[in-house]
Each structure stands twice: as structure tokens, then as C-alpha cells.
N, C-alpha and C positions, 0 to 999 in steps of 0.2 A: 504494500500500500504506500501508496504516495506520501510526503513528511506537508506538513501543514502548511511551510512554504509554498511549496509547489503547487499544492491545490489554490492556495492564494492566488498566487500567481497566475493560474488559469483559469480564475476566476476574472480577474480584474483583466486578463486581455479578453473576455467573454464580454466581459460590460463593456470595455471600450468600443469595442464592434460593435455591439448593441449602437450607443452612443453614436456611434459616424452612421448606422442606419437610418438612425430617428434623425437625424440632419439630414440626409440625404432625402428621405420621405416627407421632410419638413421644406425644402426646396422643391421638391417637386409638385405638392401640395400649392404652392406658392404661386410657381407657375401653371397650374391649372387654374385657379382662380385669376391671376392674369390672363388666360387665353378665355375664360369663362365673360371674364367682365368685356373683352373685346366680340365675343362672339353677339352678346347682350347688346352693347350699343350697336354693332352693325345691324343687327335685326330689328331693333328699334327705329333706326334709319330707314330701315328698306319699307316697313310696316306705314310709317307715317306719310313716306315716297308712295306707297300701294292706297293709303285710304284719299290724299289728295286726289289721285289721279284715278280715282272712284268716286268723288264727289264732284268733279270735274265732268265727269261723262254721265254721271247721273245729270247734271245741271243741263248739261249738253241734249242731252236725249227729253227732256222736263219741257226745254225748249221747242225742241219740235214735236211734240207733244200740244 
């Protein structure tokens, strides 16, 4: 069996690893919520670009009506 060192030892480079995952996971977290909030305002753009240009042809059509 291992002496108590040792086990320590591999213990604490166990957590470190751990430790560089959960940053690693914490950065890419990050940037999914960055590509989320970009995803959000283009879709917000194109939505408000789609209902002008549906009240537009509505008006349009109202017209010759």
C-alpha cells in the first residue's frame, strides 16, 4: 500500500485536473453564452426586418382593397 505521501500526492494532482476542467468548462460556458446573446440579437433583427415588411404589404394590399 501506498505511504500517505503518495496518496496525497495523487490526490492533489487529481484536484488540480479537476481545477483546469472546471476553467476550461467555465470558458466555454462563456462563450456559448456569447454566441447565444449574438444568435438572440440577430434574430431579433431579422424578426422586427420580417414584421415591418408585413405591415408594409399588409398596408399595401389594405390599399387596394
Amino acid at each position: 500500500m501506498a505511504k500517505i505521501e503518495e496518496r496525497i500526492g495523487i490526490v492533489e494532482t487529481k484536484v488540480e485536473n479537476l481545477n483546469e476542467k472546471l476553467d476550461d468548462l467555465k470558458i466555454d460556458v462563456r462563450d456559448m453564452h456569447d454566441c447565444l446573446d449574438v444568435t438572440r440579437e440577430g434574430l431579433t433583427e431579422k424578426l422586427g426586418e420580417m414584421y415591418n415588411a408585413s405591415c408594409s404589404q399588409h398596408e399595401a394590399l389594405a390599399k387596394e382593397i
